[in-house]
Backbone as a ProteinNet text record, in pm:
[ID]
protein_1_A
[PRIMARY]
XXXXXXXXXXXXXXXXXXXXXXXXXXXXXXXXXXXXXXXXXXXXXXXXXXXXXXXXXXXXXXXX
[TERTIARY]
1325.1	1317.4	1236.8	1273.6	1223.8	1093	985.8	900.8	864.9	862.4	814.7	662.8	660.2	512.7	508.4	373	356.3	381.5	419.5	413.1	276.5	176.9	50.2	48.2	49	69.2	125	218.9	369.5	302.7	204.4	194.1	79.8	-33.1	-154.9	-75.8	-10	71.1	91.3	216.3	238.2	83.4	50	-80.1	-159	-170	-270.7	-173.9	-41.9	15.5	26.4	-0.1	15	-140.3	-265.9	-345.6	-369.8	-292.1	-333.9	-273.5	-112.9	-33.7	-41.9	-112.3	-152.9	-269.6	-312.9	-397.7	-357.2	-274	-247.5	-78.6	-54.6	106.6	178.9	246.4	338.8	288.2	321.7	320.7	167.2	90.1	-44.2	-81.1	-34.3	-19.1	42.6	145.7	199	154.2	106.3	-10.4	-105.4	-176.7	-317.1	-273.1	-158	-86.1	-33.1	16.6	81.6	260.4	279.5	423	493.4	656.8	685.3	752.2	770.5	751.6	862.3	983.7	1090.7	1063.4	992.8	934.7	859.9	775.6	661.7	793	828.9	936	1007.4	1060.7	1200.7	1040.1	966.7	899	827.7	792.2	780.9	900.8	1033.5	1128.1	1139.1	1138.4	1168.9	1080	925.7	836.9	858.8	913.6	953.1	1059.6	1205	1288.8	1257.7	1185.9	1150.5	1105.6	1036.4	969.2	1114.4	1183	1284.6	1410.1	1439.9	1547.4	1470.2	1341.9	1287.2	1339.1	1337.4	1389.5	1533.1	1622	1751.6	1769	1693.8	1650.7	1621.9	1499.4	1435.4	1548.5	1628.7	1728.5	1795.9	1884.4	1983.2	1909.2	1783.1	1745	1749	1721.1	1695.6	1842.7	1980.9	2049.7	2133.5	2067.4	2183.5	2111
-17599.6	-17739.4	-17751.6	-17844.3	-17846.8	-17921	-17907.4	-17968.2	-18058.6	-18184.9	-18296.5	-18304.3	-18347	-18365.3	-18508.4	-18533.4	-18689.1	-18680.5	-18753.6	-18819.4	-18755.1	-18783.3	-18704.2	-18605.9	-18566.2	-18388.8	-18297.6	-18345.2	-18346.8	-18357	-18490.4	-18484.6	-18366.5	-18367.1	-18280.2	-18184.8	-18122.2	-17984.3	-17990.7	-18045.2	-17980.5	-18056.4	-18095.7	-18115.3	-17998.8	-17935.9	-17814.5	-17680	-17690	-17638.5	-17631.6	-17738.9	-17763	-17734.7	-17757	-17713	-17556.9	-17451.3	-17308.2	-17245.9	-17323.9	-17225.3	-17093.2	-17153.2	-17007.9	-16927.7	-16932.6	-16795.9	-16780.1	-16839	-16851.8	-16804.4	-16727.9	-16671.2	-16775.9	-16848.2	-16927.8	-16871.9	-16729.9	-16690.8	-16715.9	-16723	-16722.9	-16884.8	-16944.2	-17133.3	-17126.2	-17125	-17191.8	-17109.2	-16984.4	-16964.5	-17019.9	-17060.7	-17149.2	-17270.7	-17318	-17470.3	-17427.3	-17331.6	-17297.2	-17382.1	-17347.1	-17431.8	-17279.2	-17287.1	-17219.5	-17184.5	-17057.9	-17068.1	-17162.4	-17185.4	-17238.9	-17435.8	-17482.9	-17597.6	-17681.3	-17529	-17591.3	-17585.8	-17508.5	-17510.7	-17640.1	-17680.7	-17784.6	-17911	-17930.6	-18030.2	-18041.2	-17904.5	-17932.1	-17981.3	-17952.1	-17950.5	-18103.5	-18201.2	-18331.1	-18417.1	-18355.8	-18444.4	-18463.8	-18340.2	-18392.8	-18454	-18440.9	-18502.4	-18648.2	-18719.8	-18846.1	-18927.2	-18940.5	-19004.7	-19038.5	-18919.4	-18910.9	-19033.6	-19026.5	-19125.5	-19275.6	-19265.5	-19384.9	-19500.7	-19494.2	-19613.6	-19648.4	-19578.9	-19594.9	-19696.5	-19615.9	-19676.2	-19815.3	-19839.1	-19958.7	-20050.8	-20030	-20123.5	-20145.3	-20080.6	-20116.1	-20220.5	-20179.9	-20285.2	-20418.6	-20386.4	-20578.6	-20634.9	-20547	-20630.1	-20653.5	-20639.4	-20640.1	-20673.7
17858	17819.9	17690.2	17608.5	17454.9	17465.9	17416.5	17399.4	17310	17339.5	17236.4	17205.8	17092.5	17017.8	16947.3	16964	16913.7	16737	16671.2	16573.7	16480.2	16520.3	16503.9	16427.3	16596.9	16585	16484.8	16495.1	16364.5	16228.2	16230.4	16095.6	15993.8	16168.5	16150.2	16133.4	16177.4	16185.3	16003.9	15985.6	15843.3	15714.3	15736.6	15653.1	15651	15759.5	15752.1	15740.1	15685	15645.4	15491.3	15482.7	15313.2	15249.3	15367.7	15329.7	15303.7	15403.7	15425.6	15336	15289.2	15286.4	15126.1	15075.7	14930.8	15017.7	15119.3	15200.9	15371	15405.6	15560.5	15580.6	15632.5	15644.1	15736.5	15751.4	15794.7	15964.2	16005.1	16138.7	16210.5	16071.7	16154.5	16181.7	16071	16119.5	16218.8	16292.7	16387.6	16497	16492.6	16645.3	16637	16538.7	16555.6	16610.6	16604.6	16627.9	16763.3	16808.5	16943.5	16910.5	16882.2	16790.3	16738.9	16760.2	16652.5	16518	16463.3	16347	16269.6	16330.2	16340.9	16308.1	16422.6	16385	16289.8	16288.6	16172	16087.2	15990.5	15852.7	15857.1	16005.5	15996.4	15986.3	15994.5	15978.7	15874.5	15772.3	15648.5	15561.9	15600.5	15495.2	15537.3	15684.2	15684.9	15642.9	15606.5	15559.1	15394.7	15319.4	15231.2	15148.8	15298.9	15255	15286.2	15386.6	15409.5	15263.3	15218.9	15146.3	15023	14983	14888.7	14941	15095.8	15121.5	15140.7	15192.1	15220.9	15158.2	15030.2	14927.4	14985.8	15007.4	15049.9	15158.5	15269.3	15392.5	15414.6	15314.6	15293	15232	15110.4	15075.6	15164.5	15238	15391.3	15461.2	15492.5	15589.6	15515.9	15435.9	15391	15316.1	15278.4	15339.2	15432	15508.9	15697.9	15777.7
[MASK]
++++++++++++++++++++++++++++++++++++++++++++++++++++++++++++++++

């Protein structure tokens, strides 16, 4: 069964990813996180595709 994680978590996670990552190996972040290595990556790559569609997002909503 897949394990869900809060919102949070998620975000602490790749922040202290972005903090380690020029002295911390990807494998050794996500055992300090108990997460794996698989997750952490797909949640760095959606934190920075977010911000890029946001604008998109935001126009739809306001007109519909």
């Amino acid at each position: 069964m897949a394990k869900h994680y809060d919102t949070e978590f998620k975000n602490d996670a790749v922040q202290y990813y972005l903090n380690n990552k020029d002295h911390l190996k990807v494998t050794e972040m996500d055992s300090n996180l108990g997460i794996s290595t698989s997750t952490l990556q797909k949640w760095v790559r959606l934190r920075a595709v977010v911000p890029a569609i946001m604008p998109v997002i935001l126009k739809r909503k306001m007109r519909g």
